[in-house]
DOVO-879272 format. One line per 4 residues: their letters; for each residue x, y, z of C-alpha. Coordinates in steps of 0.02 Angstrom, whole numbers, plus 50000, padded with zeros to 5 digits. Each point is the difference from the previous one (the first is absolute). Layout:
! DOVO-879272
a> X Y Z  ...
***
This chain:
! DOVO-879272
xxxx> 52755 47292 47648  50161 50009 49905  50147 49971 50109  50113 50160 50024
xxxx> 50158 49968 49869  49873 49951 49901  49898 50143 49995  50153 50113 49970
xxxx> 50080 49897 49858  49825 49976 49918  49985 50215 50023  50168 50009 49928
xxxx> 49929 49888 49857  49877 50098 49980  50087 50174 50004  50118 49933 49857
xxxx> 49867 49937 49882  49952 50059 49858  49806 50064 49966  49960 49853 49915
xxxx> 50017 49905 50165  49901 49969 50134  49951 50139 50104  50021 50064 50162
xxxx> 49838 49945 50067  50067 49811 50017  50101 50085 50142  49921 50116 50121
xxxx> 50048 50166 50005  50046 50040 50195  49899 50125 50092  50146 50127 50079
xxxx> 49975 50079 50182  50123 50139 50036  50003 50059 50180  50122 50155 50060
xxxx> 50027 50070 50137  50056 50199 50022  50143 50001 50112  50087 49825 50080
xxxx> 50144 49943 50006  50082 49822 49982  49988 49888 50121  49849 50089 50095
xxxx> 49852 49857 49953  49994 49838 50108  50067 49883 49863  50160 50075 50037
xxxx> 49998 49967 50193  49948 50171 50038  49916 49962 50164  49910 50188 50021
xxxx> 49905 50010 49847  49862 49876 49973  49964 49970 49815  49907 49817 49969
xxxx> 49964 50049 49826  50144 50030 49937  50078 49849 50090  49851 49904 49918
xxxx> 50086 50065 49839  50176 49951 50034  49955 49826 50102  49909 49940 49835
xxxx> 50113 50075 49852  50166 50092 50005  50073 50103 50139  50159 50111 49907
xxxx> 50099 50060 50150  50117 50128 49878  49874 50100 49886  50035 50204 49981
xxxx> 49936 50138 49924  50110 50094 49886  49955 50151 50083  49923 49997 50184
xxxx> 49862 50136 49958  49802 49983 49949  49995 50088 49801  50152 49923 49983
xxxx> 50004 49842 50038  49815 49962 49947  50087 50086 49823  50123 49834 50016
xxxx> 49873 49878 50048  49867 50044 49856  50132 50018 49863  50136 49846 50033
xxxx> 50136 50174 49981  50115 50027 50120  49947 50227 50059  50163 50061 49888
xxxx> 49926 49899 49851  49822 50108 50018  50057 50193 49970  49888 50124 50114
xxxx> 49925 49842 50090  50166 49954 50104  49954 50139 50099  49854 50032 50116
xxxx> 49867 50106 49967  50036 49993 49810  49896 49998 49835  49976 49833 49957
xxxx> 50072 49990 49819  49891 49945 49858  50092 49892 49933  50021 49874 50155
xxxx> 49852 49876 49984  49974 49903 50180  49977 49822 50020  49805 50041 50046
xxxx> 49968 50090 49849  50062 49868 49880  49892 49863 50086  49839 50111 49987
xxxx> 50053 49995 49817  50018 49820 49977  49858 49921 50087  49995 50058 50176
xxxx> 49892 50067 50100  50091 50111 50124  49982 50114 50147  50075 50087 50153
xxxx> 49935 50053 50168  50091 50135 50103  50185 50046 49933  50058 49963 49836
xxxx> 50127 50088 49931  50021 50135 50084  50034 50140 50048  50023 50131 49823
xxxx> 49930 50009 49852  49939 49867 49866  49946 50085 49850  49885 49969 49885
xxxx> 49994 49885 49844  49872 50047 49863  49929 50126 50105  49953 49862 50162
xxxx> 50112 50011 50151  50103 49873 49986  49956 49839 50153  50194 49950 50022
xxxx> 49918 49848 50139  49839 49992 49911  49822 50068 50049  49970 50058 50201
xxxx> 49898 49887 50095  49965 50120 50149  49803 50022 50048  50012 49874 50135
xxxx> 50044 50102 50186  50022 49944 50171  50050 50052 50181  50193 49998 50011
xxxx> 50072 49926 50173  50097 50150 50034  50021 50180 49940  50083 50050 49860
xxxx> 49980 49826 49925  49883 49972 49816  49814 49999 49998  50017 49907 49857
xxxx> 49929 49813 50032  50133 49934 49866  49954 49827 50035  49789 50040 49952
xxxx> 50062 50084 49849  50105 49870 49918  49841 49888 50029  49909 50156 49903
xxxx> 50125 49950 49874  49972 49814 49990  49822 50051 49988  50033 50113 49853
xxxx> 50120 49860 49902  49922 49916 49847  50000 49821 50024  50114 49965 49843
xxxx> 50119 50093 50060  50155 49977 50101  50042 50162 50123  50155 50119 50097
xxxx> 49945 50078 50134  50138 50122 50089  49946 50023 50170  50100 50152 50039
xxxx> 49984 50017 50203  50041 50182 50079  50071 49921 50127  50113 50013 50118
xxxx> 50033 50157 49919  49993 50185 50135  49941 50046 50060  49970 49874 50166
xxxx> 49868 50034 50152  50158 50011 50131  49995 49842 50113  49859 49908 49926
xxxx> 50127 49835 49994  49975 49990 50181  49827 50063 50032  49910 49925 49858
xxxx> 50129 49849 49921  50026 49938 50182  50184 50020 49971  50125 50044 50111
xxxx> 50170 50103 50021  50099 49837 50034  49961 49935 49842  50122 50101 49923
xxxx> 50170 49932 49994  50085 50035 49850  50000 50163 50003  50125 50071 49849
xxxx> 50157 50046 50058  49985 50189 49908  49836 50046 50095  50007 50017 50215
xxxx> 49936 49870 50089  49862 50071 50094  49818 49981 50029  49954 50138 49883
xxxx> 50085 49901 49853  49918 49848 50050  49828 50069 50030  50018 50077 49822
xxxx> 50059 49823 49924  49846 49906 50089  49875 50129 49914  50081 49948 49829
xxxx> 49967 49817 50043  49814 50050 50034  49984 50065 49816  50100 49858 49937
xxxx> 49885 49882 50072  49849 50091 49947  50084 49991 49804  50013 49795 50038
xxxx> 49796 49993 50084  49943 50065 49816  50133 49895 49914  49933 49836 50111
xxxx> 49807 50038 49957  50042 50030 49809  50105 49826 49996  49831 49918 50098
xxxx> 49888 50067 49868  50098 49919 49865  49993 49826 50084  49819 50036 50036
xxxx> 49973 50042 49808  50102 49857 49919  50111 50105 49929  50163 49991 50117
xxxx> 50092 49849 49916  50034 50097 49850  50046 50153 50077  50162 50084 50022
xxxx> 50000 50077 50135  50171 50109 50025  50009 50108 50173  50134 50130 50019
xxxx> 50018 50185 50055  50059 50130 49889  50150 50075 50117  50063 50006 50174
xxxx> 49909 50059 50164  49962 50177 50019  50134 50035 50141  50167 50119 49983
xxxx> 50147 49912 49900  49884 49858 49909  49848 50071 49879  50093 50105 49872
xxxx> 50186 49931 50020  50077 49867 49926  50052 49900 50174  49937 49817 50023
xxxx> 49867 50041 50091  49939 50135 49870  50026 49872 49843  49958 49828 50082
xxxx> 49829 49958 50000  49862 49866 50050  49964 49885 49833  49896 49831 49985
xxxx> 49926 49931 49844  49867 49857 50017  49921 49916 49853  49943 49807 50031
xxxx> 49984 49959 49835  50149 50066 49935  50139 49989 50158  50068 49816 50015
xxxx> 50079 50022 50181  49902 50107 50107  50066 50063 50154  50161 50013 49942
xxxx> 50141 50134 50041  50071 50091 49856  50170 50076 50035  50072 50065 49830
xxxx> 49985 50198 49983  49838 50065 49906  49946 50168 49927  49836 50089 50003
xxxx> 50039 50015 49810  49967 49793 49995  49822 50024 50023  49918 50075 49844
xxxx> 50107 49870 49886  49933 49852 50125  49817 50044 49982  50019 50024 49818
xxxx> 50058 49840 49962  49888 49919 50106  49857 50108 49928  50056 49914 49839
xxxx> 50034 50177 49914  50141 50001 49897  50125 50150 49974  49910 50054 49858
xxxx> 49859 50007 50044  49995 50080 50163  50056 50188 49924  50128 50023 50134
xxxx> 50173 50069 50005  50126 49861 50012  50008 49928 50153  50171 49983 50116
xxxx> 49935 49884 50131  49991 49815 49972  49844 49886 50039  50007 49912 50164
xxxx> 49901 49839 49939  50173 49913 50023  49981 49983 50188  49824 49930 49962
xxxx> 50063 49835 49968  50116 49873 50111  50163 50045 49952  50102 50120 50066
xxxx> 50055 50169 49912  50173 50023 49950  50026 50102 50135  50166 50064 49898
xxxx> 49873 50083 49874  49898 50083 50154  50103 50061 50119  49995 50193 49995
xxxx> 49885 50125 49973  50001 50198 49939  49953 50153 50082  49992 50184 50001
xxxx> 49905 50177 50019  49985 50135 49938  49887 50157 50045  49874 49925 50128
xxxx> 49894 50140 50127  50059 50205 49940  50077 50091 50150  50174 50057 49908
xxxx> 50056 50133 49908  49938 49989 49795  49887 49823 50056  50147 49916 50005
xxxx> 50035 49828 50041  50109 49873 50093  50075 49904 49852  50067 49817 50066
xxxx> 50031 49848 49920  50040 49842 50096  50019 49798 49967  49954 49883 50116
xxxx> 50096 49814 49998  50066 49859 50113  49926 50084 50161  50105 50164 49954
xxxx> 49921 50174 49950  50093 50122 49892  49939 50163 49985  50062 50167 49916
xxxx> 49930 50180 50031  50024 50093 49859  49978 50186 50080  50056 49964 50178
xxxx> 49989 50181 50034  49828 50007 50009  49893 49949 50142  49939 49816 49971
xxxx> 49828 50012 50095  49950 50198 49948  50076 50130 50058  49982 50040 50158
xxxx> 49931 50182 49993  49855 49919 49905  49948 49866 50123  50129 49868 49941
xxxx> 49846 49947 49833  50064 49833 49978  49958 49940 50163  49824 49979 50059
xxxx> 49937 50094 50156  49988 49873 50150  50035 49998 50200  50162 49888 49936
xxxx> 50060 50174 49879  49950 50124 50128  50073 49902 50161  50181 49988 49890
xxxx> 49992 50202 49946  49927 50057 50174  50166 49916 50074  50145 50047 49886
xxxx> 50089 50076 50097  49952 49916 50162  50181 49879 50078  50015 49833 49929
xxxx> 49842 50061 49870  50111 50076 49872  50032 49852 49909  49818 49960 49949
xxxx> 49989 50151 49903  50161 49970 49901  49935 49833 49949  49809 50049 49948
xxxx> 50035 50188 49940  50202 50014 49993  50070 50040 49809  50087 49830 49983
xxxx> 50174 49955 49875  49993 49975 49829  50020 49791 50029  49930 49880 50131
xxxx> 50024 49814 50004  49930 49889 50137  49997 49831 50036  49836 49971 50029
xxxx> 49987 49832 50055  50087 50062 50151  49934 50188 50004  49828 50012 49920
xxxx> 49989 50131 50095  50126 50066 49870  50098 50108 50144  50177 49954 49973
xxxx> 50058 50078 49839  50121 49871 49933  50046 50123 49852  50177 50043 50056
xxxx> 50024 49833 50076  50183 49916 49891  49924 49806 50035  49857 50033 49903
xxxx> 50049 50114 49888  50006 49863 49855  49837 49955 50024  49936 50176 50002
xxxx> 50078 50040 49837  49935 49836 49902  49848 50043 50049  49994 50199 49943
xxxx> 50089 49927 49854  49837 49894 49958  49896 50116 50054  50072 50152 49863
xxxx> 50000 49868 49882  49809 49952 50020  49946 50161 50010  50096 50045 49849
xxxx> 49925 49883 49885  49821 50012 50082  50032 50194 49923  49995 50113 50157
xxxx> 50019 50173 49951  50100 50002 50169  50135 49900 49935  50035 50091 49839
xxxx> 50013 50176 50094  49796 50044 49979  49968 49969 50182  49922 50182 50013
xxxx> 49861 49962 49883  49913 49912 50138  50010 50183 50110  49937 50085 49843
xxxx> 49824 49903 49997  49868 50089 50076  49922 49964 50142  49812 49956 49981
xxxx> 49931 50080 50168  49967 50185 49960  49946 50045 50184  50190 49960 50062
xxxx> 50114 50004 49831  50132 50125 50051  49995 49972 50196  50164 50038 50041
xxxx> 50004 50166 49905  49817 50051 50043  50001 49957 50183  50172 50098 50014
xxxx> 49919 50136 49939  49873 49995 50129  49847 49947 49932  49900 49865 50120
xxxx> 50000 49821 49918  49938 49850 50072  50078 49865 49946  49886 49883 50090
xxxx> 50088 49851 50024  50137 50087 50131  49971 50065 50186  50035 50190 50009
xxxx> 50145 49948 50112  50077 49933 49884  50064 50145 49923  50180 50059 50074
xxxx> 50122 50126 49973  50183 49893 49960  50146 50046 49925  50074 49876 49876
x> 50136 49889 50052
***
């Protein structure tokens, strides 16, 4: 077995050779496991010291590779985000696919696609990319993660929770593989996305109330909240059980010291003020990459700030596909092979990441969005609203679209008005100014806007400064005045394009992912 460096210098050997040379085959291709979860937020897996969600299989992955303790998503939504991972582009970069619910452009070939072209044998079980619409190339719907493995079933734990035995299926796949060749699997869990069986933390995890204590700051600190945060630890774990039997199978099968095995989640927890948003809790995620024959210091902590744009250009070179040949777009991300070995990053070359949104869930006048763009760097997050006049989470009269239906949403609404209440409301579902900044090393709750704040006002406007300039030469449309373009892209879902307009007008649409309480008559602010 080749040492780590020098499997990656030999690969990098390799990838610069000419044809003449000698061929891949003197240096195993990895096999690539790519587990997601829908909906969790950073630091909410017990790698991190989160001492109310039990997850063994992803510490497993961290303990014996790489745990990254600042990854984000550009944009904390599913389409989205999965749009960033697949493509190494940062959402502005992909036209109709930085929103959610989009047509999935043509020309935007995903990571998945390009290995199935260049000796892979690939598959999915569950959710890929999803949810809108792929197309079709040469008259085949296009497989953005590769063909469904999804026959196998079994008895979920709790209501509400997948049928699908993800684990069984991804040994379908194994089953299916041809010997000769090497395989990415993206086990795509539905979990812990709503909706939740209400209390089955406690009745069926053997979790209690007390275990809750950290509590954020914008949500009240009641049992309801916590009851609803212990049901999301329930599906979390559930996600990890499938994860832990998958990495067992490997080991059982030979095949997991040349796998890498990267476990994330594609955007923040479905509560009120997180999934959706651009706050820390929305954009910072779980992420651990494990690969024994290819990581030289397992179990090591990596600091420096990552993107979910890092991903596709990681597996690529690792997959030993060069530019050309993989038929993508250019890729923005950078490979994240340099933490694989002993040195340390220049931490001076990785110390902020990009984000933003555009039109996420429908629920305003014309589909419109909630345009933001923020930077995040040296435990500070800058972010601008670019239509601060609209309401960030939905309007309210529609059920508030950007935020999913949950005892923690209703609880907040039922109480607006209630004394001392008022406050929660104006931090989930208040229209909000067009700049935030926040320390977050001190506030990741990111309640204390810092904005208008003199002391850090320098720091602030480096940052924005950087932040206008990236996004200038990365070419969003926002930047050069085209920012409505992104408004102007249709929506994919027929059944509830035009929500705001048809529901005014009275016709009954079920949106199906709010509570019918959610909907509220509010004047704007």
């Amino acid at each position: 077995m080749l040492r780590p460096l020098g499997y990656l210098a030999i690969l990098g050997i390799i990838l610069g050779a000419c044809q003449s040379a000698p061929t891949a085959e003197e240096v195993p291709r990895p096999n690539i496991l790519f587990a997601i979860a829908d909906d969790a937020s950073f630091p909410h897996m017990g790698a991190y010291g989160c001492t109310w969600v039990n997850t063994p299989g992803f510490d497993r992955v961290a303990e014996n590779g790489l745990l990254f303790t600042n990854a984000y998503t550009p944009n904390a939504k599913c389409a989205p985000s999965r749009s960033c991972i697949l493509t190494g582009r940062n959402s502005w970069q992909l036209e109709e696919a930085a929103n959610h619910i989009p047509y999935f452009p043509d020309k935007f070939t995903t990571f998945m696609e390009s290995l199935d072209e260049n000796g892979y044998f690939v598959g999915h079980t569950a959710k890929g990319w999803a949810p809108g619409q792929v197309g079709e190339i040469n008259g085949k719907k296009r497989q953005l993660t590769g063909p469904a493995f999804n026959d196998k079933k079994t008895d979920p734990p709790a209501e509400h929770i997948s049928n699908n035995d993800y684990a069984e299926n991804f040994r379908d796949f194994l089953t299916a593989k041809p010997d000769s060749l090497p395989f990415c699997f993206w086990y795509g869990s539905l979990e812990p996305h709503r909706r939740y069986e209400y209390g089955v933390g406690i009745e069926k995890g053997g979790k209690q109330l007390s275990d809750i204590d950290d509590i954020p700051n914008f949500w009240p600190q009641n049992d309801t909240v916590r009851t609803d945060m212990l049901d999301y630890a329930f599906e979390i774990e559930y996600f990890d059980q499938h994860l832990a039997n998958m990495l067992d199978m490997l080991e059982e099968a030979g095949e997991l010291a040349n796998t890498i095995v990267i476990v994330t989640a594609d955007n923040g927890m479905p509560f009120p003020r997180v999934k959706g948003q651009a706050y820390e809790l929305s954009n910072h995620l779980p992420f651990a990459i494990m690969w024994p024959e290819g990581i030289q210091q397992s179990g090591k902590k990596v600091e420096e700030y990552i993107s979910f744009i890092d991903i596709a250009p990681t597996l690529m070179e690792l997959a030993q596909v060069s530019t050309e040949e993989s038929g993508m777009q250019a890729m923005q991300g950078r490979s994240l092979s340099y933490f694989f070995e002993e040195q340390s990053a220049d931490s001076a070359t990785w110390d902020y990441v990009l984000l933003g949104k555009e039109r996420h869930d429908i629920g305003r006048p014309n589909d419109w969005g909630y345009p933001i763009r923020g930077i995040v760097k040296n435990d500070y997050l800058y972010i601008r609203n670019y239509e601060p006049d609209r309401w960030p989470a939905g309007n309210p009269e529609t059920g508030y679209l950007n935020t999913d239906g949950s005892p923690t949403k209703t609880f907040i609404l039922n109480n607006r008005q209630t004394p001392g209440m008022e406050q929660y409301w104006k931090m989930n579902f208040g229209q909000r100014p067009t700049e935030e900044f926040y320390n977050i090393g001190n506030d990741p709750d990111c309640v204390r806007n810092l904005a208008f704040d003199p002391e850090v006002a320098p720091i602030m406007e480096a940052m924005k400064t950087q932040m206008v300039a990236e996004l200038k030469a990365q070419g969003d449309p926002r930047m050069f005045g085209r920012g409505e373009i992104f408004d102007e892209y249709v929506y994919a879902n027929e059944s509830t394009r035009g929500f705001y307009e048809r529901y005014m007008d009275g016709e009954e649409l079920n949106a199906g992912w709010v509570n019918p309480t959610d909907f509220q008559e509010i004047e704007m602010e």
